[in-house]
Every structure is written in C-alpha cells, then in structure tokens.
VMD Tcl script that draws the C-alpha trace (Angstrom):
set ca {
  {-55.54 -28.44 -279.63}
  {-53.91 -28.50 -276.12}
  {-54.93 -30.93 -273.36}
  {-57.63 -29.34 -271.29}
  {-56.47 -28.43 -267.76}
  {-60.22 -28.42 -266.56}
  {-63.89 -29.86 -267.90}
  {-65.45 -27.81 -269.93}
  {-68.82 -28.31 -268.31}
  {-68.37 -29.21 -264.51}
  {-64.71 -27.10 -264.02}
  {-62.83 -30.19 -262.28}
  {-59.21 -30.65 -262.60}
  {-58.37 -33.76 -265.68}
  {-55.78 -32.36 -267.48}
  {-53.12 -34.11 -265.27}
  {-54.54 -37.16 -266.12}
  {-54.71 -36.96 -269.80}
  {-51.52 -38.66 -270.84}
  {-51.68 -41.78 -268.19}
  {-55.03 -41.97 -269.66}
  {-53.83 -41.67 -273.30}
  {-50.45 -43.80 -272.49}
  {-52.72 -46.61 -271.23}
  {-55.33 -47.18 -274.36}
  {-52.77 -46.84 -276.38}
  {-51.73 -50.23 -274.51}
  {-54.34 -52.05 -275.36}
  {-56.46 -51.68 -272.50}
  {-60.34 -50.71 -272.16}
  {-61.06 -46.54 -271.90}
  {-63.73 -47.51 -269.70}
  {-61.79 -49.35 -267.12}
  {-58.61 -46.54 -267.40}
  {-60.98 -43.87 -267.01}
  {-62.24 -45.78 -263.84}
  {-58.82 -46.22 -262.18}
  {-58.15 -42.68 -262.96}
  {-61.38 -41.54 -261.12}
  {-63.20 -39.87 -263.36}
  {-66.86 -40.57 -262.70}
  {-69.00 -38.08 -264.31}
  {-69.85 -38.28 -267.68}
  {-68.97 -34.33 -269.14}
  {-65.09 -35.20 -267.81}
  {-65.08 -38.46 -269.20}
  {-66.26 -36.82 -272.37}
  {-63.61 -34.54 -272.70}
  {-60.90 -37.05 -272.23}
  {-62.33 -39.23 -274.94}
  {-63.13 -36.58 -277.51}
  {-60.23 -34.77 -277.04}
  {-57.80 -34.73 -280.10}
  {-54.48 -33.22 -280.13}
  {-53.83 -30.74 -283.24}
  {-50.75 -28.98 -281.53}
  {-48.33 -30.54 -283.79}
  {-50.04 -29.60 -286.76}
  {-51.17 -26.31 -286.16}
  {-47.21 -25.65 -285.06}
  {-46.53 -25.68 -288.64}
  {-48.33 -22.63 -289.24}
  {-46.60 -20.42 -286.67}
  {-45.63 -16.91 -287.31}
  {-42.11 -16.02 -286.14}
}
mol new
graphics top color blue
foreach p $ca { graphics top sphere $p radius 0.5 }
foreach p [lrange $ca 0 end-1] q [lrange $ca 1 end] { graphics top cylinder $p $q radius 0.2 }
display resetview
C-alpha cells in the first residue's frame, strides 16, 4: 500500500529512500547496485524495498467520502 517509513524486521529508517531507489530501476539500472549506493546492507531492508508494491492508487478508488 504506502511506502514503508521503517523495516519491518530490523526498525531502520528506508522509506526516504524508496523513490530514488524506485526512480533509478526504473532507469535501467541493476537493484543490486542502487540498493548499494543507497546503503542498504542488510538483507530484511533490502527485502522490503524490493517486495514492496504500491496499491495506493487503486485502493483510492474505493474511498468512502
């Protein structure tokens, strides 16, 4: 749904990195080497940045006013 602020397993801060993250694959480059750069080293964090699928814009549709 939303961008995780934090890792669900460890608790470090990655949702400010998200979107550079997302931006750059998009690009063309590797995941590996942007997620790298960005300094995320341990494997739950780098999980949740890969796995991580935005469903905001679809579930919108469904709001209640």
């Amino acid at each position: 749904m939303i961008v995780p602020v934090r890792c669900f397993t460890c608790g470090k801060v990655i949702g400010d990195k998200y979107y550079e993250f997302k931006a750059r694959v998009e690009k063309g480059e590797d995941p590996e080497k942007v997620l790298d750069d960005l300094g995320i080293e341990r494997y739950c964090c780098r999980r949740t940045l890969l796995s991580h699928v935005e469903l905001i814009d679809q579930v919108m549709v469904y709001r209640v006013y």
